[in-house]
PDB file of N, H, CA, C and O in Angstrom:
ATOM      1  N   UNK A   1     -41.204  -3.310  54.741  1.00  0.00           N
ATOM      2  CA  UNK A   1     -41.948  -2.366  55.554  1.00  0.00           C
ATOM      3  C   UNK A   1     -42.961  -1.601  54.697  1.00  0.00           C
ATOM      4  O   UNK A   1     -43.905  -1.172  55.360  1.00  0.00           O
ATOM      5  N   UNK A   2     -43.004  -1.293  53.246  1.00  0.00           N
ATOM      6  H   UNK A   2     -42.237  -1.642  52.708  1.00  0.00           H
ATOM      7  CA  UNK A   2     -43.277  -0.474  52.560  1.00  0.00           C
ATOM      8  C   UNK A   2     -44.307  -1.434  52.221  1.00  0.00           C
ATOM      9  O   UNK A   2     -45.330  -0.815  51.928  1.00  0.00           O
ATOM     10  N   UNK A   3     -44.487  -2.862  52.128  1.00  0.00           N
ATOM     11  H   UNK A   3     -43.656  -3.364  52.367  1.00  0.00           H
ATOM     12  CA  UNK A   3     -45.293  -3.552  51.466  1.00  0.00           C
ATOM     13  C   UNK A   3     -46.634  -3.546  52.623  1.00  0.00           C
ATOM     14  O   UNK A   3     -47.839  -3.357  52.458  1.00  0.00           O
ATOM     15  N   UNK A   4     -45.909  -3.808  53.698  1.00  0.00           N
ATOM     16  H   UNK A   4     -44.930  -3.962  53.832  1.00  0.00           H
ATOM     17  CA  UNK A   4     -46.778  -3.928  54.834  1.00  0.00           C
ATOM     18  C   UNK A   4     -47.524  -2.712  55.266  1.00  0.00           C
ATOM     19  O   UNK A   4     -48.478  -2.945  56.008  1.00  0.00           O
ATOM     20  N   UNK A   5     -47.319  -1.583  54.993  1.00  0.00           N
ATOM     21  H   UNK A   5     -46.544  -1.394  54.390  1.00  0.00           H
ATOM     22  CA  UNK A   5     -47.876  -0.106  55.432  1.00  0.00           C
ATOM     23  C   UNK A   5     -48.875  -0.043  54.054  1.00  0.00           C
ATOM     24  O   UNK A   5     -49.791   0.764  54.211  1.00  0.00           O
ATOM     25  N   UNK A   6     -48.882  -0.659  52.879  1.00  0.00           N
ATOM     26  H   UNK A   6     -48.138  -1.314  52.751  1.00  0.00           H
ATOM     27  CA  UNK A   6     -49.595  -0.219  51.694  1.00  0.00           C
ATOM     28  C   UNK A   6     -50.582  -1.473  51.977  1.00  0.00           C
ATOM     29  O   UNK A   6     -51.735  -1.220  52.326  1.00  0.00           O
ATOM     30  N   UNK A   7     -50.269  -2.474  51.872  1.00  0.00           N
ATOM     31  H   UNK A   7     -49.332  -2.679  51.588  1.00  0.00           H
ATOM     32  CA  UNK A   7     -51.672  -3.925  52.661  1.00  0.00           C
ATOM     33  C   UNK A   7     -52.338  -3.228  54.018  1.00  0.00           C
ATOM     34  O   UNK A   7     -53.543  -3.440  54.151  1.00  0.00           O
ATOM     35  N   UNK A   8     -51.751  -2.498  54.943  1.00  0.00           N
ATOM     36  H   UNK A   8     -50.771  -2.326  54.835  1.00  0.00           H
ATOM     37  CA  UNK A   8     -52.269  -2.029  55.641  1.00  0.00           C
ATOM     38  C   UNK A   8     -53.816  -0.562  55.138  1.00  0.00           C
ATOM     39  O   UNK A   8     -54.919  -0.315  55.625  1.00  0.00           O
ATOM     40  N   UNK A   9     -53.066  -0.019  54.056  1.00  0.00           N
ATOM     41  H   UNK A   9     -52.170  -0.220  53.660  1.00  0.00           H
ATOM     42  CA  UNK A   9     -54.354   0.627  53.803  1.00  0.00           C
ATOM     43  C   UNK A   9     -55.111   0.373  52.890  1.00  0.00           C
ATOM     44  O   UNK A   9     -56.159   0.994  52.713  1.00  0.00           O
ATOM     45  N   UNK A  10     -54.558  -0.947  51.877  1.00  0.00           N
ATOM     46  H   UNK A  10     -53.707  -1.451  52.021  1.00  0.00           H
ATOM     47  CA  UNK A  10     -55.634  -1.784  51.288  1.00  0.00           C
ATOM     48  C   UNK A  10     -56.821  -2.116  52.363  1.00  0.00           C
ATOM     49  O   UNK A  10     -58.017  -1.911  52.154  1.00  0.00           O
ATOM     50  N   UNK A  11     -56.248  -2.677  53.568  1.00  0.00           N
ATOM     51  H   UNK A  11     -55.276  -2.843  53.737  1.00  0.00           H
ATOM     52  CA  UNK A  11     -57.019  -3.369  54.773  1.00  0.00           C
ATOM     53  C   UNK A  11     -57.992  -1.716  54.908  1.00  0.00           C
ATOM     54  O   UNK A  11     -58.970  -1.501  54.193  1.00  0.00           O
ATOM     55  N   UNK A  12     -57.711  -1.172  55.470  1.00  0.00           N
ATOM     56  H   UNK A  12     -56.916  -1.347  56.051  1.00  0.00           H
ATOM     57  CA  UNK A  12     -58.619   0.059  55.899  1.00  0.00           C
ATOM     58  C   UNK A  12     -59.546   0.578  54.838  1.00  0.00           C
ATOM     59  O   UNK A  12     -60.651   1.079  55.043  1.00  0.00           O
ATOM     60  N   UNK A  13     -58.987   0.406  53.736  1.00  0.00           N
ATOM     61  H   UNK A  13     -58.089  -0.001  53.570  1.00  0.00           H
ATOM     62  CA  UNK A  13     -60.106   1.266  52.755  1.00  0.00           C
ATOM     63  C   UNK A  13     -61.506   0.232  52.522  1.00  0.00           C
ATOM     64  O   UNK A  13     -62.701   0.526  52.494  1.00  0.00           O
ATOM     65  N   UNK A  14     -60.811  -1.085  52.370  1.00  0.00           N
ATOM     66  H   UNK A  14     -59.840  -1.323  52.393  1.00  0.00           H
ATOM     67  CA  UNK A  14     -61.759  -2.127  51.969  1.00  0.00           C
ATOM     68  C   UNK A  14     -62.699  -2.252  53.061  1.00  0.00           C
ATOM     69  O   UNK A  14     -63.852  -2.659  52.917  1.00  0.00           O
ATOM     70  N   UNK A  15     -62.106  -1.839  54.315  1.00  0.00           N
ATOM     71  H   UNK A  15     -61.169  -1.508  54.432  1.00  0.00           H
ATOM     72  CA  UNK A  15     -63.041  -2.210  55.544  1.00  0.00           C
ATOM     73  C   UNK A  15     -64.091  -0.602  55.662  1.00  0.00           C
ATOM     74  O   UNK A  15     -65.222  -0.544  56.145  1.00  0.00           O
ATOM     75  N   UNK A  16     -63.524   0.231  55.237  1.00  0.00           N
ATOM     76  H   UNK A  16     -62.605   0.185  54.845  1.00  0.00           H
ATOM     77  CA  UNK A  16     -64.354   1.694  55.340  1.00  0.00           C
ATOM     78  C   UNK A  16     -65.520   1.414  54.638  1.00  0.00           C
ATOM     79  O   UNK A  16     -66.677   1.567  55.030  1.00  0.00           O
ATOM     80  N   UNK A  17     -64.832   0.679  52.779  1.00  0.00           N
ATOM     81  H   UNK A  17     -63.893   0.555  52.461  1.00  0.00           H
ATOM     82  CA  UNK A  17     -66.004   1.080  51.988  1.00  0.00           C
ATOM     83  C   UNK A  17     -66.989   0.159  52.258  1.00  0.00           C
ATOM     84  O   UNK A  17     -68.177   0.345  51.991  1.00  0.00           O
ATOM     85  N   UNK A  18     -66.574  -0.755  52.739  1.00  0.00           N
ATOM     86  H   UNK A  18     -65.610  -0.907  52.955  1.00  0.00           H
ATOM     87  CA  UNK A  18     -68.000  -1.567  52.873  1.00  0.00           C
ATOM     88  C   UNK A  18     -69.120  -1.172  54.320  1.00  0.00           C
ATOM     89  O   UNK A  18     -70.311  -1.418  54.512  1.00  0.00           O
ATOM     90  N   UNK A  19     -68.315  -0.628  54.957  1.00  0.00           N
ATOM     91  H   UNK A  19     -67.347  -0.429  54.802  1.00  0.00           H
ATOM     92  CA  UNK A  19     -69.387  -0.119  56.028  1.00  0.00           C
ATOM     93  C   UNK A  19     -70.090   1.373  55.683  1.00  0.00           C
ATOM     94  O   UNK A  19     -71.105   1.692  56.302  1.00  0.00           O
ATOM     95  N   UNK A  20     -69.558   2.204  54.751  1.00  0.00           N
ATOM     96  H   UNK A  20     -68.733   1.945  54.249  1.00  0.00           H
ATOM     97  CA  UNK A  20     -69.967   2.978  54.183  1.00  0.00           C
ATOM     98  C   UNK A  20     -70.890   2.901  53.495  1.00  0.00           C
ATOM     99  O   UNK A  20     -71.910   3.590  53.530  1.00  0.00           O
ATOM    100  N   UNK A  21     -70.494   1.637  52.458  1.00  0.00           N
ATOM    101  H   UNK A  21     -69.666   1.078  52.430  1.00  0.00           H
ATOM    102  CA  UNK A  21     -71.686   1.223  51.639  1.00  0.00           C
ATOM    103  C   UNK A  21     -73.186   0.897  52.754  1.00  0.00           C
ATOM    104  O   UNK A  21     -74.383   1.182  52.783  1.00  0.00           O
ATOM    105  N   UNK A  22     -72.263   0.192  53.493  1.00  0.00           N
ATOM    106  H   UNK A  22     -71.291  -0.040  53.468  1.00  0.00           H
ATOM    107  CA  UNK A  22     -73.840  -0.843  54.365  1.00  0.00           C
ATOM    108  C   UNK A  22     -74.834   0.676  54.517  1.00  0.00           C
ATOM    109  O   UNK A  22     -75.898   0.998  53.988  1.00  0.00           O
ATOM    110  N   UNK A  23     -73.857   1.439  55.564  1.00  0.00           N
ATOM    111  H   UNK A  23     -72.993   1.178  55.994  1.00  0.00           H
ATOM    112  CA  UNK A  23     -74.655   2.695  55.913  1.00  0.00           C
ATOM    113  C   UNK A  23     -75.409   3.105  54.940  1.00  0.00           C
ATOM    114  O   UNK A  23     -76.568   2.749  55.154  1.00  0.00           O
ATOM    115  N   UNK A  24     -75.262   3.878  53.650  1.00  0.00           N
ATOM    116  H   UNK A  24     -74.321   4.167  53.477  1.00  0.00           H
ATOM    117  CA  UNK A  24     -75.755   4.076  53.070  1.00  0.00           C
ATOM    118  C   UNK A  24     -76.990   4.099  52.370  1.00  0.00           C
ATOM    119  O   UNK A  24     -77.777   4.933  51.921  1.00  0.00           O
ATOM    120  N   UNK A  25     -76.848   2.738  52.454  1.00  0.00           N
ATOM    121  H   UNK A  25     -76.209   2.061  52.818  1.00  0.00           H
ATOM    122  CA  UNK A  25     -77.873   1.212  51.964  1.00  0.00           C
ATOM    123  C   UNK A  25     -78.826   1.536  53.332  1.00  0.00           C
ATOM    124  O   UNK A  25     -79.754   2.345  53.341  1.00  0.00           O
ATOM    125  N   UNK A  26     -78.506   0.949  54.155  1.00  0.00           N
ATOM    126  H   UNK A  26     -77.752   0.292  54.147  1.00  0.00           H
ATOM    127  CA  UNK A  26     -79.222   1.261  55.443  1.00  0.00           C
ATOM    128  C   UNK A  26     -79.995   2.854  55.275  1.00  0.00           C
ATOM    129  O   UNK A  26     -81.144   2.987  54.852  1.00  0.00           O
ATOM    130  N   UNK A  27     -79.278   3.774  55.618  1.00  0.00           N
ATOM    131  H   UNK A  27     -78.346   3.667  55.963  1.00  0.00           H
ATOM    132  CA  UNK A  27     -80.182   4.885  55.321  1.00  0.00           C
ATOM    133  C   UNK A  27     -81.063   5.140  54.111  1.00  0.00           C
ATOM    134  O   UNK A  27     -82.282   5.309  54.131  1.00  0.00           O
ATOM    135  N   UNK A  28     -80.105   5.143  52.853  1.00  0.00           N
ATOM    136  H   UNK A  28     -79.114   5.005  52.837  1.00  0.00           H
ATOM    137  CA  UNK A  28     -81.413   5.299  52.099  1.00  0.00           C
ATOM    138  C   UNK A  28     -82.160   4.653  51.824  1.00  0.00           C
ATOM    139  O   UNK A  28     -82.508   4.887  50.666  1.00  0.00           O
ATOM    140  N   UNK A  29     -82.945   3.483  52.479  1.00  0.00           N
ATOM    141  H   UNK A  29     -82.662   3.293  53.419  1.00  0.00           H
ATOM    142  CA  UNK A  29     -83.595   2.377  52.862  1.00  0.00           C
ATOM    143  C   UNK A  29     -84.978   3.651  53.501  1.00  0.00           C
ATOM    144  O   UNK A  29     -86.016   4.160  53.079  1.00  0.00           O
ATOM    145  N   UNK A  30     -84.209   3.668  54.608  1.00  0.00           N
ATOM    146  H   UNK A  30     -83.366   3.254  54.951  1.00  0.00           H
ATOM    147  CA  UNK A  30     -84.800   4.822  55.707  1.00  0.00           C
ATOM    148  C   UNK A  30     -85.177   5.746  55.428  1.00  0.00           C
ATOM    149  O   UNK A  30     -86.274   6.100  55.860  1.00  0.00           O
ATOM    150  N   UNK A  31     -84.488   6.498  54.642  1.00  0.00           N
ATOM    151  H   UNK A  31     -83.597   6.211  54.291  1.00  0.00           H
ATOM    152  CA  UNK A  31     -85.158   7.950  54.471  1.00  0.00           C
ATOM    153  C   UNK A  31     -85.679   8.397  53.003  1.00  0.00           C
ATOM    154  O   UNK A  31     -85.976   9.511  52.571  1.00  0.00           O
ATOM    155  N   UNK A  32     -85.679   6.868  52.276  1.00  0.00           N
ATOM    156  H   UNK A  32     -85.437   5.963  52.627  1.00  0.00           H
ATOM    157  CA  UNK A  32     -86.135   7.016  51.052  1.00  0.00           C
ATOM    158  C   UNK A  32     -85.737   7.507  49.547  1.00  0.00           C
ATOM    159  O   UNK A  32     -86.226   8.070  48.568  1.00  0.00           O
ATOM    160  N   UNK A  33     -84.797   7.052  49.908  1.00  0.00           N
ATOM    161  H   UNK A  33     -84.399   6.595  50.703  1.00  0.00           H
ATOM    162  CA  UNK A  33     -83.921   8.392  48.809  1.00  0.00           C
ATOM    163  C   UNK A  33     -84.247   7.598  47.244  1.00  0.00           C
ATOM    164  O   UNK A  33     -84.295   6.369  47.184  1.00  0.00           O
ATOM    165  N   UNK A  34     -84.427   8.351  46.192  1.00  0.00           N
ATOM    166  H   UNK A  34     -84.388   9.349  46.241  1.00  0.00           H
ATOM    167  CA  UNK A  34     -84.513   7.634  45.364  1.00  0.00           C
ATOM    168  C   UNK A  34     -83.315   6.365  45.053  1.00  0.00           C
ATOM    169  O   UNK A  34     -82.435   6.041  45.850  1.00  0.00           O
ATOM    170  N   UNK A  35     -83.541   5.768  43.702  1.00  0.00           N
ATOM    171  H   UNK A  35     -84.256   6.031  43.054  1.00  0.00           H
ATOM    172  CA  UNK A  35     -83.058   4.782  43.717  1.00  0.00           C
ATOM    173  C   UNK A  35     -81.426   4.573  43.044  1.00  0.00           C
ATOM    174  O   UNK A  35     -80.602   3.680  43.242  1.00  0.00           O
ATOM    175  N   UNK A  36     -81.368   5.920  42.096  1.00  0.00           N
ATOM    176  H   UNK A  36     -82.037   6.645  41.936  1.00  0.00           H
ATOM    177  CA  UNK A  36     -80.184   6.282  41.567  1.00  0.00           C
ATOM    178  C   UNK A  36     -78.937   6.723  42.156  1.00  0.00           C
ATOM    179  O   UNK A  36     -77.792   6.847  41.722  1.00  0.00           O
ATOM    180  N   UNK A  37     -79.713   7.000  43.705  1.00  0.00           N
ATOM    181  H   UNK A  37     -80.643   6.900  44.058  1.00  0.00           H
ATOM    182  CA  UNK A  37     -78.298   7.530  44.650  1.00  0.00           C
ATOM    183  C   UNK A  37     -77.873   6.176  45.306  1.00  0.00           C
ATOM    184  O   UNK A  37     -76.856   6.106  45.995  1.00  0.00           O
ATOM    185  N   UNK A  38     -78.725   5.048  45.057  1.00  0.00           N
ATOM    186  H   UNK A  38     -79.552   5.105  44.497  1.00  0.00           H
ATOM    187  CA  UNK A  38     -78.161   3.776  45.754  1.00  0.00           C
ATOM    188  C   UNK A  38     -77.417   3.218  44.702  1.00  0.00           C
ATOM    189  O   UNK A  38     -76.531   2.418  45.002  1.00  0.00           O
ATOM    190  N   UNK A  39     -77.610   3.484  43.573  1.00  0.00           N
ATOM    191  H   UNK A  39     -78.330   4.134  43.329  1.00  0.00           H
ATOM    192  CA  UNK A  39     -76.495   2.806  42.588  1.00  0.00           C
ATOM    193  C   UNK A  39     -75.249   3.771  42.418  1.00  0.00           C
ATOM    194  O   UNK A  39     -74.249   3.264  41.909  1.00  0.00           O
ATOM    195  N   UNK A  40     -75.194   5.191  42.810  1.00  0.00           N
ATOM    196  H   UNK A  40     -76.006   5.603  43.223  1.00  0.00           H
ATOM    197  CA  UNK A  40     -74.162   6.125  42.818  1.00  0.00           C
ATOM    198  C   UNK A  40     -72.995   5.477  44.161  1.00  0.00           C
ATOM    199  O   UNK A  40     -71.769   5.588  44.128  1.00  0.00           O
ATOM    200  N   UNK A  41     -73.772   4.841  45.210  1.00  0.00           N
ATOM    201  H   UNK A  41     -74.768   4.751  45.237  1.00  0.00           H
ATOM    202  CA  UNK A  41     -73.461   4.383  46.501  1.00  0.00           C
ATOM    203  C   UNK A  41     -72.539   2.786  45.686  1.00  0.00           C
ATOM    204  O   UNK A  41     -71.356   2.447  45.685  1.00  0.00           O
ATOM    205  N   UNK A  42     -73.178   2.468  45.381  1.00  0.00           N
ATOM    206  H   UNK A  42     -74.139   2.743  45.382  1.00  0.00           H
ATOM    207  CA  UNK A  42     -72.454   1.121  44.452  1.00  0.00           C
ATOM    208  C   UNK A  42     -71.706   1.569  43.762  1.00  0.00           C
ATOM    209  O   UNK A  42     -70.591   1.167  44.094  1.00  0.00           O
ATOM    210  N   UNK A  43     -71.653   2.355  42.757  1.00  0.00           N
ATOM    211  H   UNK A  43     -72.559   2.682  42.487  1.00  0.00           H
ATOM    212  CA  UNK A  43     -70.427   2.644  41.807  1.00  0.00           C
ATOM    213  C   UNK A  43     -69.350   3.343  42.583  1.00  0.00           C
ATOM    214  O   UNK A  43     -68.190   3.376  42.173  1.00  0.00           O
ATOM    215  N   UNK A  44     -69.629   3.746  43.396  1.00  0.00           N
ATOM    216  H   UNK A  44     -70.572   3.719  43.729  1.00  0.00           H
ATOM    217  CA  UNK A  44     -68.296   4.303  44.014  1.00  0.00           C
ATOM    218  C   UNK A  44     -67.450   3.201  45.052  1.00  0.00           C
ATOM    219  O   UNK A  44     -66.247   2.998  45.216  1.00  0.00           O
ATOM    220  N   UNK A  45     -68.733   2.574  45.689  1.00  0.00           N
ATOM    221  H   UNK A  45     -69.710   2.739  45.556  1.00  0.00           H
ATOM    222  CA  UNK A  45     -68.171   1.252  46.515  1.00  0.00           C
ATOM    223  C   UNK A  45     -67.306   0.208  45.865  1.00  0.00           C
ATOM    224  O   UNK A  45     -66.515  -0.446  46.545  1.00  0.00           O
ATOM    225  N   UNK A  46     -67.484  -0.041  44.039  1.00  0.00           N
ATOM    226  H   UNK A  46     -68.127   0.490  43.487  1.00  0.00           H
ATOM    227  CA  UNK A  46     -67.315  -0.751  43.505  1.00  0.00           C
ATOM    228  C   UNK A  46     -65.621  -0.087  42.840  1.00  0.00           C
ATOM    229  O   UNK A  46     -64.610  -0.774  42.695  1.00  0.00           O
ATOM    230  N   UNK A  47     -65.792   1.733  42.468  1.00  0.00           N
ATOM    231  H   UNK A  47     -66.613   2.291  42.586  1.00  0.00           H
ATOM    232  CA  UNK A  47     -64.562   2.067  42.376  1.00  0.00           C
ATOM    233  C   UNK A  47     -63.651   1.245  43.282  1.00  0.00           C
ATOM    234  O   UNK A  47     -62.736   0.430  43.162  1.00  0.00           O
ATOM    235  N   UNK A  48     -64.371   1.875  44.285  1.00  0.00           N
ATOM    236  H   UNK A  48     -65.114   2.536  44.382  1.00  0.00           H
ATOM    237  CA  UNK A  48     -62.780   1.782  46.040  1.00  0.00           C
ATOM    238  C   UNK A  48     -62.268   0.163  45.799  1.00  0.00           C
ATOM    239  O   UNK A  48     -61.055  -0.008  45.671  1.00  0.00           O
ATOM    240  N   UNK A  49     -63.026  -0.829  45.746  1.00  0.00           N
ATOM    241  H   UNK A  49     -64.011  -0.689  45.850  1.00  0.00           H
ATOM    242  CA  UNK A  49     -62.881  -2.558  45.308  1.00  0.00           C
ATOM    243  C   UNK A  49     -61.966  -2.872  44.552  1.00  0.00           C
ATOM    244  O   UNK A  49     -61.099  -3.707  44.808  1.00  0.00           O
ATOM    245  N   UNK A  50     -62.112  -1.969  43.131  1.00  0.00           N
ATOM    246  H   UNK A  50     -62.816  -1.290  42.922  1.00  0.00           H
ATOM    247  CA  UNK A  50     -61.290  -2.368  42.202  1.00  0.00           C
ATOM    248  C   UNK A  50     -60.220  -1.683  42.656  1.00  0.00           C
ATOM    249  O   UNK A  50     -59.358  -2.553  42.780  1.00  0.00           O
ATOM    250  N   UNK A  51     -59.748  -0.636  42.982  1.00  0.00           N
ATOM    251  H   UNK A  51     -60.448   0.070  42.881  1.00  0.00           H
ATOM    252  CA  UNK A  51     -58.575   0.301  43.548  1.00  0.00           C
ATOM    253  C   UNK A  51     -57.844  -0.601  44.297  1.00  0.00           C
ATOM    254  O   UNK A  51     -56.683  -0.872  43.994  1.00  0.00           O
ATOM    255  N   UNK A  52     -58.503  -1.177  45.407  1.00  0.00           N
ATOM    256  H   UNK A  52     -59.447  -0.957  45.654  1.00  0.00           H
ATOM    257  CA  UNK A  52     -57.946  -2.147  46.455  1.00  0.00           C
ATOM    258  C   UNK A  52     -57.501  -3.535  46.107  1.00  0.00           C
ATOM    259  O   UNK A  52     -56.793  -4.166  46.892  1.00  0.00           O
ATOM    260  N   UNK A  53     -58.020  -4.206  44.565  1.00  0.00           N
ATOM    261  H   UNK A  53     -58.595  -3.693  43.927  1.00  0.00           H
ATOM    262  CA  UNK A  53     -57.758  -5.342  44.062  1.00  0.00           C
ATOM    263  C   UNK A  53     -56.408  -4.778  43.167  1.00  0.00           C
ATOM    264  O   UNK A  53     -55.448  -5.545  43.104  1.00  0.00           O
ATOM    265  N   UNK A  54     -56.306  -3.306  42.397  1.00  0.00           N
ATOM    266  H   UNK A  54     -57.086  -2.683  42.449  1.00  0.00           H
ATOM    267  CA  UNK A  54     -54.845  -2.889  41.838  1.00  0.00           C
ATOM    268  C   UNK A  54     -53.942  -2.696  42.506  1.00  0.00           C
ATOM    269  O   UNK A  54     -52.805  -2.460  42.097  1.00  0.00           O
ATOM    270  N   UNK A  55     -54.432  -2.792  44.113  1.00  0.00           N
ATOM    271  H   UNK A  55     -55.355  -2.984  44.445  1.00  0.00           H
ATOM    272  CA  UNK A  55     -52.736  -2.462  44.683  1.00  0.00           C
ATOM    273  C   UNK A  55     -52.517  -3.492  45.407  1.00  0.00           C
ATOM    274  O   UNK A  55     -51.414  -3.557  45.949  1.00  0.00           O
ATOM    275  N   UNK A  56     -53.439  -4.524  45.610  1.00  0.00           N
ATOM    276  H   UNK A  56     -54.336  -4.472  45.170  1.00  0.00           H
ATOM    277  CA  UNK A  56     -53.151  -5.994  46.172  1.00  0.00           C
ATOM    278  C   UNK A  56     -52.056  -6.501  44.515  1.00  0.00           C
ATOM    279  O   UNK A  56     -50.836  -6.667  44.499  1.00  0.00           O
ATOM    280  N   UNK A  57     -52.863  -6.609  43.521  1.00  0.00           N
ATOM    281  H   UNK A  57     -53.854  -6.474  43.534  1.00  0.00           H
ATOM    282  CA  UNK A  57     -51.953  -7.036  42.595  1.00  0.00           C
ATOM    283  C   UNK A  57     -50.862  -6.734  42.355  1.00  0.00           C
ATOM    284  O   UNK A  57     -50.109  -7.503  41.758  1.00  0.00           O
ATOM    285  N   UNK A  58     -50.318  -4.944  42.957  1.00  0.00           N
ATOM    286  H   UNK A  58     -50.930  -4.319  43.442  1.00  0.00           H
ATOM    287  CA  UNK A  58     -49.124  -4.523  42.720  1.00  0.00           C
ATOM    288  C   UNK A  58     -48.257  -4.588  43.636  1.00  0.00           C
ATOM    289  O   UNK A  58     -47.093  -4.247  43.426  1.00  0.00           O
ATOM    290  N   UNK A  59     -48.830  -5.196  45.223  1.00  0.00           N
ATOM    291  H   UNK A  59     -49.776  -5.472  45.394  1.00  0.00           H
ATOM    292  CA  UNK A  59     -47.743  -5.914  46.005  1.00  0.00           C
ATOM    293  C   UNK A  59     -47.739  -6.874  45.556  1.00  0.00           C
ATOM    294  O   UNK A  59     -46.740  -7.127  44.883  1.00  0.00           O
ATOM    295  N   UNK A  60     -48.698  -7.825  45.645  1.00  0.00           N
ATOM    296  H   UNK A  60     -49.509  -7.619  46.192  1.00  0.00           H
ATOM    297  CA  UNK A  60     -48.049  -9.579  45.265  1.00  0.00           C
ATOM    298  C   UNK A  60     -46.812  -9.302  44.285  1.00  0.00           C
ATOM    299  O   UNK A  60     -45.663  -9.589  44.621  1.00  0.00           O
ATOM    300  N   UNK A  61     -47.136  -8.710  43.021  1.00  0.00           N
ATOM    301  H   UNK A  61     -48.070  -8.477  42.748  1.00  0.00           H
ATOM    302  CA  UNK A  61     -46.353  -8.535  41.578  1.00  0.00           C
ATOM    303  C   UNK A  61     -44.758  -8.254  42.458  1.00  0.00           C
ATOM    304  O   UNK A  61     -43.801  -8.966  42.153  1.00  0.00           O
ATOM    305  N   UNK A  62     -44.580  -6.960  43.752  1.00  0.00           N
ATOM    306  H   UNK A  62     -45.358  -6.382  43.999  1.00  0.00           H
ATOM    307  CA  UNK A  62     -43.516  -6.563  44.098  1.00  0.00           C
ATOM    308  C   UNK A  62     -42.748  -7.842  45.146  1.00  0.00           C
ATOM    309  O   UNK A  62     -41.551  -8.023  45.369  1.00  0.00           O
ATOM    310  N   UNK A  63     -43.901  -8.567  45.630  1.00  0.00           N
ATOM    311  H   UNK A  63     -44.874  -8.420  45.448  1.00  0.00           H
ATOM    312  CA  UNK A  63     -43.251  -9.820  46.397  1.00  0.00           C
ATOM    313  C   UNK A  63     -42.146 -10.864  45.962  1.00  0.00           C
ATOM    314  O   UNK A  63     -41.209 -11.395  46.559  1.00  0.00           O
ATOM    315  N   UNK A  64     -42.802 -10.961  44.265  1.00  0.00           N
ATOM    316  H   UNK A  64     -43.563 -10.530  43.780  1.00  0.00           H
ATOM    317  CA  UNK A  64     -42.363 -11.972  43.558  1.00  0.00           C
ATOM    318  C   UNK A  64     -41.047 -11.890  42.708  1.00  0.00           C
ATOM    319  O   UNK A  64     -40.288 -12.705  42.185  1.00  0.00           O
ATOM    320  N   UNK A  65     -41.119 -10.683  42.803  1.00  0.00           N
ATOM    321  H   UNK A  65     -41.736 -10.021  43.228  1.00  0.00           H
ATOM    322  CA  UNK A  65     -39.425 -10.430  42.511  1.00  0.00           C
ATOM    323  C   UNK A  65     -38.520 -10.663  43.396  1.00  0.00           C
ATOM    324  O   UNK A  65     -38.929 -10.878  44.537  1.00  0.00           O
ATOM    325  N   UNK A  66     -36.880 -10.695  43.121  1.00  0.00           N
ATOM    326  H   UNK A  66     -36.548 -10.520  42.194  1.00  0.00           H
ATOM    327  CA  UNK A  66     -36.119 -11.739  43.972  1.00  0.00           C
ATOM    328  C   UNK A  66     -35.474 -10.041  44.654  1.00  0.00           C
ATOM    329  O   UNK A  66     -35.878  -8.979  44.181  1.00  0.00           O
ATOM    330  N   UNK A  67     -34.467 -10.114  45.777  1.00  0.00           N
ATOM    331  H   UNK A  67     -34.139 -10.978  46.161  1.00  0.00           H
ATOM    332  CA  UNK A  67     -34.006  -8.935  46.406  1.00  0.00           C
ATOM    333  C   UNK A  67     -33.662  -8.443  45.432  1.00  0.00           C
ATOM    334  O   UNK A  67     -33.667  -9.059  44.367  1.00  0.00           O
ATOM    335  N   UNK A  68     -33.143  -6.778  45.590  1.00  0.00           N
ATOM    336  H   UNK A  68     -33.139  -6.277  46.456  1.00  0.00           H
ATOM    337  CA  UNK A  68     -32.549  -6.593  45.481  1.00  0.00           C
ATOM    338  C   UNK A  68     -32.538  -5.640  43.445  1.00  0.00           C
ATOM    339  O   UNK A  68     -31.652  -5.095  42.785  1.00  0.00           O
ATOM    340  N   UNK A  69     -34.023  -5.926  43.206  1.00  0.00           N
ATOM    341  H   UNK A  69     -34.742  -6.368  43.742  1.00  0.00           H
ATOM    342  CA  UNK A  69     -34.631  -5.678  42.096  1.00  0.00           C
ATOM    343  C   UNK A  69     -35.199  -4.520  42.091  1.00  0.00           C
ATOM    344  O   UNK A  69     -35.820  -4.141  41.098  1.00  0.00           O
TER     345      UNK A  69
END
């Protein structure tokens, strides 16, 4: 249950940051923003990615152990 509620907000964050990102991208497209706040928009998009690839690795890692461990 515990594995499935934590993949569950792997699922949500990964799906936030990338529409966050898009937005972003999209607006400051639009309203011009310089170019350093679109790479601030990436480095943080790119944080949330790697965050979401350490706790995918730290369920699989908890899958693969046998019960009872």
């Amino acid at each position: 249950m515990r594995l499935a509620k934590e993949a569950r907000m792997v699922a949500v964050v990964m799906i936030a940051t990338m529409v966050l990102w898009l937005a972003a991208q999209w607006l400051g497209g639009r309203a011009g923003w310089e170019i350093r706040y679109a790479f601030l928009f990436d480095l943080a998009a790119l944080a949330a990615f790697i965050w979401a690839m350490a706790v995918i690795w730290r369920i699989r890692q908890r899958q693969k152990r046998p019960e009872g461990k």
